[in-house]
Biopython code that builds the backbone (N, CA, C, O; Angstrom):
import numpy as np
from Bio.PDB.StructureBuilder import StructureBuilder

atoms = [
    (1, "UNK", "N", (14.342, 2.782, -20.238)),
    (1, "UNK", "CA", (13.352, 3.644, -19.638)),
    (1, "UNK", "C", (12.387, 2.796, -18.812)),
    (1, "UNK", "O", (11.681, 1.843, -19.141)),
    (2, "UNK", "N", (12.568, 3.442, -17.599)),
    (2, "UNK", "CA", (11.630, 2.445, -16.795)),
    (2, "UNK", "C", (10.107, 2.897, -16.760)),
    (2, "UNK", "O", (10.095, 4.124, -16.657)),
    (3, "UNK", "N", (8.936, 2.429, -16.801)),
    (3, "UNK", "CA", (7.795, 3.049, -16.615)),
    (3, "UNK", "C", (7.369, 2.728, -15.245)),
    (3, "UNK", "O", (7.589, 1.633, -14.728)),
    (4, "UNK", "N", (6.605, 3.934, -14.521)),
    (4, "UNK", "CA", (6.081, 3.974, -13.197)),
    (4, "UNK", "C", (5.157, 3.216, -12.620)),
    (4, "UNK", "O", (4.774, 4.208, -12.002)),
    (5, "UNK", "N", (4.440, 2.382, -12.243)),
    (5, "UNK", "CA", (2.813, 1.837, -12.567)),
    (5, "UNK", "C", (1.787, 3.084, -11.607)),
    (5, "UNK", "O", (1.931, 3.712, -10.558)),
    (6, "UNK", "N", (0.986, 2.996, -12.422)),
    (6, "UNK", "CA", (0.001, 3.992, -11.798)),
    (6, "UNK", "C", (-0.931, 3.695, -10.531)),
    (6, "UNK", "O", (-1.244, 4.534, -9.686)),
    (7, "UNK", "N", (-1.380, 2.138, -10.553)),
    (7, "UNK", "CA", (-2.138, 1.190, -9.538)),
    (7, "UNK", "C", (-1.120, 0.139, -9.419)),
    (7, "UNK", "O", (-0.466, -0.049, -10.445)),
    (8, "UNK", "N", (-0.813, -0.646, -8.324)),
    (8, "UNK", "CA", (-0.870, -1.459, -8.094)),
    (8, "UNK", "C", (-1.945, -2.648, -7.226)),
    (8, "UNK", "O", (-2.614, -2.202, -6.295)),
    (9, "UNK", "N", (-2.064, -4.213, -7.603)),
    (9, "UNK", "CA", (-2.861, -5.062, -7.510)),
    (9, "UNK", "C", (-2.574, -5.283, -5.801)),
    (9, "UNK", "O", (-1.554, -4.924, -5.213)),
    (10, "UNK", "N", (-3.655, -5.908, -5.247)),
    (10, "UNK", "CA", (-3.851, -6.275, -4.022)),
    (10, "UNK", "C", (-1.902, -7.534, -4.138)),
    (10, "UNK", "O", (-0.857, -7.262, -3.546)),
    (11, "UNK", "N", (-2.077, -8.391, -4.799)),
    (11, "UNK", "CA", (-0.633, -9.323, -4.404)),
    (11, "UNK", "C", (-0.056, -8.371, -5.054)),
    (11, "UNK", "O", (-0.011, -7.654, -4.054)),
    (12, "UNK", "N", (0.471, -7.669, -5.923)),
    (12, "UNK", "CA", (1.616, -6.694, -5.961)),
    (12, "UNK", "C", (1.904, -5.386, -5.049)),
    (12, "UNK", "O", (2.787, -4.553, -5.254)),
    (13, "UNK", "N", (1.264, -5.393, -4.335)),
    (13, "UNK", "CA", (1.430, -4.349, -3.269)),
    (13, "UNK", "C", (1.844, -5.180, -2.029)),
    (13, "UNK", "O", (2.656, -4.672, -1.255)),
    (14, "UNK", "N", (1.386, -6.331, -1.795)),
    (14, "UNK", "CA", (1.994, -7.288, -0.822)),
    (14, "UNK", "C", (3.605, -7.008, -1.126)),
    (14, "UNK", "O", (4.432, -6.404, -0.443)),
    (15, "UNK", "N", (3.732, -7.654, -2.365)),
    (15, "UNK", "CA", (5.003, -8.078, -2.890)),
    (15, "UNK", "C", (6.144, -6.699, -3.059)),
    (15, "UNK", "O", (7.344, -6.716, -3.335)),
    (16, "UNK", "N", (5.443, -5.829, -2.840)),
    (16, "UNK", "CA", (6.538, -4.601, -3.562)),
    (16, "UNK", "C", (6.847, -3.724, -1.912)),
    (16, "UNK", "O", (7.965, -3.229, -1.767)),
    (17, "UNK", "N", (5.571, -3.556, -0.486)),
    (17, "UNK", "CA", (5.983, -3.551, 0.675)),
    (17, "UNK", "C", (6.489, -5.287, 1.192)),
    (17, "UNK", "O", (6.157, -5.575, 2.342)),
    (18, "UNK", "N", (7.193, -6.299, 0.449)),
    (18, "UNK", "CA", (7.704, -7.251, 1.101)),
    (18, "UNK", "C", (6.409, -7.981, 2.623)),
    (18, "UNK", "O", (7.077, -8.159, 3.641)),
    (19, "UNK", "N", (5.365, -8.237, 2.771)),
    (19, "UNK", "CA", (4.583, -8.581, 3.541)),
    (19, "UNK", "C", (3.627, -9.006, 3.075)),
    (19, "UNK", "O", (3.249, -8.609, 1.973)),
    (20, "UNK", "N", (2.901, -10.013, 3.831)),
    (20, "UNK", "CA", (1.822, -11.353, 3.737)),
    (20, "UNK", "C", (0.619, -10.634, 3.281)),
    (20, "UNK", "O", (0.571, -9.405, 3.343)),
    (21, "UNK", "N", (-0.453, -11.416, 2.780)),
    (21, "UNK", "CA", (-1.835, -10.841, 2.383)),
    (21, "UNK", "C", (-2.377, -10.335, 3.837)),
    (21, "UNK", "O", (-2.961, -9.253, 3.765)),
    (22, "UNK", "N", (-2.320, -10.753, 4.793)),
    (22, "UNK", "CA", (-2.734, -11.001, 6.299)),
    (22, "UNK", "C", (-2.290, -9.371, 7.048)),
    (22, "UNK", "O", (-2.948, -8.614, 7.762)),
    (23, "UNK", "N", (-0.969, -9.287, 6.534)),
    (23, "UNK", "CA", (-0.201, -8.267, 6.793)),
    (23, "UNK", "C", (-1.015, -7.117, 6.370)),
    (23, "UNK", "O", (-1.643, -6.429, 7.174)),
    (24, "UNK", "N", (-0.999, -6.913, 5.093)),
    (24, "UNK", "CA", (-1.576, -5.583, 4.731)),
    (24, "UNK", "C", (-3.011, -5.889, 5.011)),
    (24, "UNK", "O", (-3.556, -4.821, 5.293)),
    (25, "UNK", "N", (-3.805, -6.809, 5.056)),
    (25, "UNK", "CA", (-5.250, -6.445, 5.861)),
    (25, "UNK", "C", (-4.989, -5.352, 7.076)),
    (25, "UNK", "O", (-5.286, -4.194, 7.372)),
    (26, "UNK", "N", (-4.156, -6.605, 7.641)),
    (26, "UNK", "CA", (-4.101, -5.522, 8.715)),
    (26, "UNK", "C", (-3.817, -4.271, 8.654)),
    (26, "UNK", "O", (-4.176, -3.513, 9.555)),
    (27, "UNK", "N", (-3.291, -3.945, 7.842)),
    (27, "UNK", "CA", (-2.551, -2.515, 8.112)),
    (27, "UNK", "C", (-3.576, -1.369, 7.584)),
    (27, "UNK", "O", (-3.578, -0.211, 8.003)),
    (28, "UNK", "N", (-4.451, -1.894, 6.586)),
    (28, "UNK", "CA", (-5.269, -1.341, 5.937)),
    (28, "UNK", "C", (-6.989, -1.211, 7.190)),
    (28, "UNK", "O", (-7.909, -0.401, 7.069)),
    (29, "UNK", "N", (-6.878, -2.047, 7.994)),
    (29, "UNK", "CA", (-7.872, -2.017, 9.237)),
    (29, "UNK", "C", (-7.222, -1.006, 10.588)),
    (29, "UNK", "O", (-7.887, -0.197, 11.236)),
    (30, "UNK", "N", (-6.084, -1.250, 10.734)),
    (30, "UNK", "CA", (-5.671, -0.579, 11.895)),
    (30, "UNK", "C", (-4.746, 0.648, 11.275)),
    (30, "UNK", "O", (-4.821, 1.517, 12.144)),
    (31, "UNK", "N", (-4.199, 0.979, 10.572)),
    (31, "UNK", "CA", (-3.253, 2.248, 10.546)),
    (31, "UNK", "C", (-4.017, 3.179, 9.377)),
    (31, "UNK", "O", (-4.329, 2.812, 8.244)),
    (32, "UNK", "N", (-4.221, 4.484, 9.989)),
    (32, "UNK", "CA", (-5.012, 5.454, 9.150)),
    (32, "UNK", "C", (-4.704, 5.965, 8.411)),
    (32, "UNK", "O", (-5.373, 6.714, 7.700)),
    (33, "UNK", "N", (-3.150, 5.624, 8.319)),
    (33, "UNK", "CA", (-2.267, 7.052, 7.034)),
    (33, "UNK", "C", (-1.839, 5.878, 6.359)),
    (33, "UNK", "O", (-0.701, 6.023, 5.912)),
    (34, "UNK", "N", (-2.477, 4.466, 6.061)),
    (34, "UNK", "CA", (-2.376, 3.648, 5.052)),
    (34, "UNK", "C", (-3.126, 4.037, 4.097)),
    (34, "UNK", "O", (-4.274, 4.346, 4.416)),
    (35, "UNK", "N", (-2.718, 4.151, 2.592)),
    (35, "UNK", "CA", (-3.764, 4.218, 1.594)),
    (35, "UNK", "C", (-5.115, 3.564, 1.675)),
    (35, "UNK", "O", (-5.300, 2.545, 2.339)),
    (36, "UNK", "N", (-6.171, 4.246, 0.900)),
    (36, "UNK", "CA", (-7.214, 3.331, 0.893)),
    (36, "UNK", "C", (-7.252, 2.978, -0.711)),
    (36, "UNK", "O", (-7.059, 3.582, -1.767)),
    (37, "UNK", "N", (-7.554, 1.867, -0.357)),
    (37, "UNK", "CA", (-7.798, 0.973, -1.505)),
    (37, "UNK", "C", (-8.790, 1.160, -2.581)),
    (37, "UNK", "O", (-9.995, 1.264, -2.352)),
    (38, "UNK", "N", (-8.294, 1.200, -3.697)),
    (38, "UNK", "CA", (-9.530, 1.486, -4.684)),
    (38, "UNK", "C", (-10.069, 0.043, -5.822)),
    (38, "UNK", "O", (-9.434, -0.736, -6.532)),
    (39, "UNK", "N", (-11.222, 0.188, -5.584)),
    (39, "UNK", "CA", (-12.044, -1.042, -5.972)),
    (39, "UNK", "C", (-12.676, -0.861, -7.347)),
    (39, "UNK", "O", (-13.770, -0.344, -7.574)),
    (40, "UNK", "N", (-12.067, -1.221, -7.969)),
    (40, "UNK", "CA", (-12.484, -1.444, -9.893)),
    (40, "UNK", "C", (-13.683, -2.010, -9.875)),
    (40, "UNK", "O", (-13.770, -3.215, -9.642)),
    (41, "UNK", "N", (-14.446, -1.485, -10.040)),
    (41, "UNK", "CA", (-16.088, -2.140, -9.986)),
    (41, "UNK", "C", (-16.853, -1.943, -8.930)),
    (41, "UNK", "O", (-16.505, -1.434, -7.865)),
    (42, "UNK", "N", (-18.161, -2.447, -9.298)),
    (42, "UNK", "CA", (-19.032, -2.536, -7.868)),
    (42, "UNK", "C", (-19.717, -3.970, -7.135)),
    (42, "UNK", "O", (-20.590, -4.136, -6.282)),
    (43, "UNK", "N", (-18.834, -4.906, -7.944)),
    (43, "UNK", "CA", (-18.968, -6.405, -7.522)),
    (43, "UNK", "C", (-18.461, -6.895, -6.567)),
    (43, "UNK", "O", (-17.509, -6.188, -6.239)),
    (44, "UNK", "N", (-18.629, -8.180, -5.584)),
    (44, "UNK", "CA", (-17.863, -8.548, -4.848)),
    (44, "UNK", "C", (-16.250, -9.000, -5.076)),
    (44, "UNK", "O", (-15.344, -9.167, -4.259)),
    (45, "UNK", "N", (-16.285, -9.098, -6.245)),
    (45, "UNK", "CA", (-15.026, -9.957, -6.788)),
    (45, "UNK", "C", (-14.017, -8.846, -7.525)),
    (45, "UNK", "O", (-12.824, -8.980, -7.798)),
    (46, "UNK", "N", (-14.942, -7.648, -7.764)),
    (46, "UNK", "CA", (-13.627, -6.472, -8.671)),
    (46, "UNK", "C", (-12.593, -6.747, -7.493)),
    (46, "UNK", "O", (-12.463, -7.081, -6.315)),
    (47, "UNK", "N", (-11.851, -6.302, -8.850)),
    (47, "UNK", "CA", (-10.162, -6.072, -8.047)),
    (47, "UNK", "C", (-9.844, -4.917, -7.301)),
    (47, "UNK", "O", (-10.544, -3.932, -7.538)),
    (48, "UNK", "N", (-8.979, -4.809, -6.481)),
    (48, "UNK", "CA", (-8.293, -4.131, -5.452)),
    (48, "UNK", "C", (-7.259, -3.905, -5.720)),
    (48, "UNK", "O", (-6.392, -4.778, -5.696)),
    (49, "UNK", "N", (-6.953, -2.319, -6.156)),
    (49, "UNK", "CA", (-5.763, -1.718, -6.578)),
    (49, "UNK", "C", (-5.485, -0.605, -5.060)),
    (49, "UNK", "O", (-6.348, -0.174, -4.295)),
    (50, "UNK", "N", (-4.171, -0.408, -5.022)),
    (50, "UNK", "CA", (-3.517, 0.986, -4.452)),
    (50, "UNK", "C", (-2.774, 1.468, -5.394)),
    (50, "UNK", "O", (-2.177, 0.878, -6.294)),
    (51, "UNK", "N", (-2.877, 3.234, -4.995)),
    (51, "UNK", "CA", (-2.495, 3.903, -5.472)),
    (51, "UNK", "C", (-0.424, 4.099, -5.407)),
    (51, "UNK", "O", (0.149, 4.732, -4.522)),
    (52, "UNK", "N", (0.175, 3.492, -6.383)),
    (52, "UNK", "CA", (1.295, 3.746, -6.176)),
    (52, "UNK", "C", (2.296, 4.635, -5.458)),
    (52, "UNK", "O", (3.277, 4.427, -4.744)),
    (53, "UNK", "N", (1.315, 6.307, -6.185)),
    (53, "UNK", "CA", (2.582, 7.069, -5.521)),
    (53, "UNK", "C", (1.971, 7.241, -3.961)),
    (53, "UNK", "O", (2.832, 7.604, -3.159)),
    (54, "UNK", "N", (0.669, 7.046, -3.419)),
    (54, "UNK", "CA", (0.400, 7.199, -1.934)),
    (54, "UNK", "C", (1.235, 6.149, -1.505)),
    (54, "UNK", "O", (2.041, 6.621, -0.703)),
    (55, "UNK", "N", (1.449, 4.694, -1.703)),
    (55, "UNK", "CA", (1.928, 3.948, -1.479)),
    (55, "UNK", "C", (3.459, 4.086, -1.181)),
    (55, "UNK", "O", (4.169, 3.530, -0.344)),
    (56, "UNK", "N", (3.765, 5.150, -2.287)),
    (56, "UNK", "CA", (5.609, 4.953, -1.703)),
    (56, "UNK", "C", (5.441, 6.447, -0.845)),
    (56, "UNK", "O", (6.548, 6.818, -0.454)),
    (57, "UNK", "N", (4.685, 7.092, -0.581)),
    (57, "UNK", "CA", (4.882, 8.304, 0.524)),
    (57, "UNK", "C", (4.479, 7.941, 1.366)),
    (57, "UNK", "O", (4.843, 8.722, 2.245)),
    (58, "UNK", "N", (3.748, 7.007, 1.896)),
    (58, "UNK", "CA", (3.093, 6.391, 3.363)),
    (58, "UNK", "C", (4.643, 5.926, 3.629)),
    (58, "UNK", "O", (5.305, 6.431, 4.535)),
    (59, "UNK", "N", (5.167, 4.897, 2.736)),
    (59, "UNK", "CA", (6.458, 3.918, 2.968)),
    (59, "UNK", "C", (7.543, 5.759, 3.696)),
    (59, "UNK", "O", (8.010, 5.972, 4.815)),
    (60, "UNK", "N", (7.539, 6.490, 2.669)),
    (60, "UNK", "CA", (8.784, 7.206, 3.201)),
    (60, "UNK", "C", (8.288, 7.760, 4.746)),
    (60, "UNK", "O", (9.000, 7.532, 5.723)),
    (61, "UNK", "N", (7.010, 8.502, 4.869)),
    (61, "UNK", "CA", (6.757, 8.569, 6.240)),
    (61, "UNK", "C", (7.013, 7.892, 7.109)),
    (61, "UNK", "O", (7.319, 8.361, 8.205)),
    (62, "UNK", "N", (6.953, 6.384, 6.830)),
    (62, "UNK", "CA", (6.923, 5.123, 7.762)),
    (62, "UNK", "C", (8.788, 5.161, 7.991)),
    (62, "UNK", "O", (9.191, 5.306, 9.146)),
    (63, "UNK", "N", (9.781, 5.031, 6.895)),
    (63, "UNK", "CA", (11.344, 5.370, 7.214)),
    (63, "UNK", "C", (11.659, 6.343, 8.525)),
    (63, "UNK", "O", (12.299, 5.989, 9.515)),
    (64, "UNK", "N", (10.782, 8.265, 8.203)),
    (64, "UNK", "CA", (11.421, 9.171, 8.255)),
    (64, "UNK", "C", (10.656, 8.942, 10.144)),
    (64, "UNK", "O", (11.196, 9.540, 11.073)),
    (65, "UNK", "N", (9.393, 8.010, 10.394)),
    (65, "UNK", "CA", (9.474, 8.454, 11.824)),
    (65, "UNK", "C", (9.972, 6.984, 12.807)),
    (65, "UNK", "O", (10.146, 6.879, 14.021)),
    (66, "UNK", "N", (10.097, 5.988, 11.717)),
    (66, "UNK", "CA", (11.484, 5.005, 12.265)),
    (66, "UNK", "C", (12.766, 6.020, 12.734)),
    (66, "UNK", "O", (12.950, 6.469, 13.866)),
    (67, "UNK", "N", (13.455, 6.208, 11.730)),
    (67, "UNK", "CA", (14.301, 7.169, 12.294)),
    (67, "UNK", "C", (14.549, 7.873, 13.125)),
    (67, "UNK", "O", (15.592, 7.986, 13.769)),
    (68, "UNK", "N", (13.286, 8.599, 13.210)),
    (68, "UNK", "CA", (13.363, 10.037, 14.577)),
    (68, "UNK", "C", (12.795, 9.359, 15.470)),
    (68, "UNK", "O", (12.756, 10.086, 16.462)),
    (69, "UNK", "N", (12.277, 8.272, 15.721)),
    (69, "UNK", "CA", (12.313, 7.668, 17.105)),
    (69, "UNK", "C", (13.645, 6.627, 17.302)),
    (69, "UNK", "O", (13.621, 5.970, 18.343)),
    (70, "UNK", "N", (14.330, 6.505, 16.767)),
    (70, "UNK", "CA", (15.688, 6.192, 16.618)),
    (70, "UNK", "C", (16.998, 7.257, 17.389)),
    (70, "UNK", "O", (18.075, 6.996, 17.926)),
    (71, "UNK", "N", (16.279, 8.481, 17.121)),
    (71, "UNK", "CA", (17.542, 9.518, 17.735)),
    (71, "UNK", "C", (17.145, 9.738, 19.023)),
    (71, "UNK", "O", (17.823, 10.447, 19.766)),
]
sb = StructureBuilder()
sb.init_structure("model")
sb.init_model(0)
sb.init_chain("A")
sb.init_seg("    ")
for serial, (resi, resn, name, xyz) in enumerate(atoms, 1):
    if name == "N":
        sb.init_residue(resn, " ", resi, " ")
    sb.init_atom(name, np.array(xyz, "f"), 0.0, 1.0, " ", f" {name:<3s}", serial, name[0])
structure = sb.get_structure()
């Protein structure tokens, strides 16, 4: 039985869309239908989680209009 994760961490979200820390800055500054990031605390240093399942429906959006600009 596999379990889902509910958040993922700023480097596990790198690691699970395959791209650099640099990468998802960016993507998180310039593309609007990127999740926003949720911040565990109110310190400079809390951690930086995304939300998993936004995370894999941004990803399938990102497939489904690869594709149709493909046809």
């Amino acid at each position: 039985m596999t379990i889902t994760p509910l958040r993922l961490q700023f480097k596990k979200t790198c690691e699970l869309l395959d791209i650099s820390r640099e990468k998802l800055r960016h993507l998180q500054r310039t593309d609007e239908s990127f999740p926003k990031a949720i911040k565990a605390g109110t310190s400079k240093q809390s951690a930086v989680f995304f939300d998993y399942a936004e995370l894999m429906a941004w990803h399938e959006k990102q497939k489904l209009s690869l594709t149709t600009e493909e046809v």
